[in-house]
N, C-alpha and C positions, 0 to 999 in steps of 0.2 A: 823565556821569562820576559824578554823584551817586550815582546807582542801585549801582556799580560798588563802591565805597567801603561803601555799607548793606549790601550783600550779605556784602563780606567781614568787617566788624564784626559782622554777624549769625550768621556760621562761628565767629569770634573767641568772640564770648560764648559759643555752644554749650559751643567746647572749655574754655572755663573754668569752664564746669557742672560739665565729667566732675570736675576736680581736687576732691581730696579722700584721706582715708584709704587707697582703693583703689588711686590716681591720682596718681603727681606729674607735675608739667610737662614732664618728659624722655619718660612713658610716653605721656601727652595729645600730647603732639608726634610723635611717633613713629605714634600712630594718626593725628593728623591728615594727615600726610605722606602716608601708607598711603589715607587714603581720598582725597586728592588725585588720587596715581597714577592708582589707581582709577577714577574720574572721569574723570581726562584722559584714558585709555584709551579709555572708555566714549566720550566729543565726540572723537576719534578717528577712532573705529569710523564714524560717520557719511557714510553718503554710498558706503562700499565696498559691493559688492553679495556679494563671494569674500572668505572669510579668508584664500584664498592671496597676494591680491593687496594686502589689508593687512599679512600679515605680509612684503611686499617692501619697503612703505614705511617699515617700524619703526624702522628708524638714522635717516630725516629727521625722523620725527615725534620721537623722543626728543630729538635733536638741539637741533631748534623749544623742546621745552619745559624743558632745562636749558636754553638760553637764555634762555626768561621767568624761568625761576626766581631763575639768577643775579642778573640784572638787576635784579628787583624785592627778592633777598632783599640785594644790594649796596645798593640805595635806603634801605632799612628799615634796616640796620646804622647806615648814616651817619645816618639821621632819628632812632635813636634815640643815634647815639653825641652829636648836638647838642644833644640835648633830654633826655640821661641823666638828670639832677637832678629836670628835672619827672616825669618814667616812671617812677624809683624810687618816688616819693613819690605817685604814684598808683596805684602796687601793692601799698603800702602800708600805704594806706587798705580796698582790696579785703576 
């Protein structure tokens, strides 16, 4: 689970490279989201041999990953709505 955690801290930092003059947070999110997709498509696609026969699975697989999503971006609201104080103030510092 280690691994799991470093991986996405390691996404995390990237997209807090992009911000800047260019870049606010809304736009950095919004591309991150986009290459998510992306991505998720892509470990999707695995394993089909026809694009016909993926794009019949396409409502369960979306299904599958607003699922994850929910779930984990539910987790993350509550972990940061408990821990608001210390998060501002570490963003802060940034």
């Amino acid at each position: 689970m280690q691994g799991f955690y470093q991986r996405a801290d390691a996404i995390i930092g990237l997209a807090n490279s992009q911000l800047g003059e260019d870049a606010h947070s809304g736009q950095v999110g919004a591309s991150l989201l986009y290459a998510a997709a992306r991505y998720s498509a892509s470990v999707a696609s695995i394993g089909f041999v026809k694009g016909d026969d993926f794009a019949k699975e396409k409502d369960d697989i979306v299904e599958f990953y607003v699922k994850q999503y929910r779930q984990m971006l539910s987790d993350n609201l509550t972990d940061y709505a408990q821990n608001f104080d210390q998060y501002i103030n570490i963003n802060k510092q940034s």
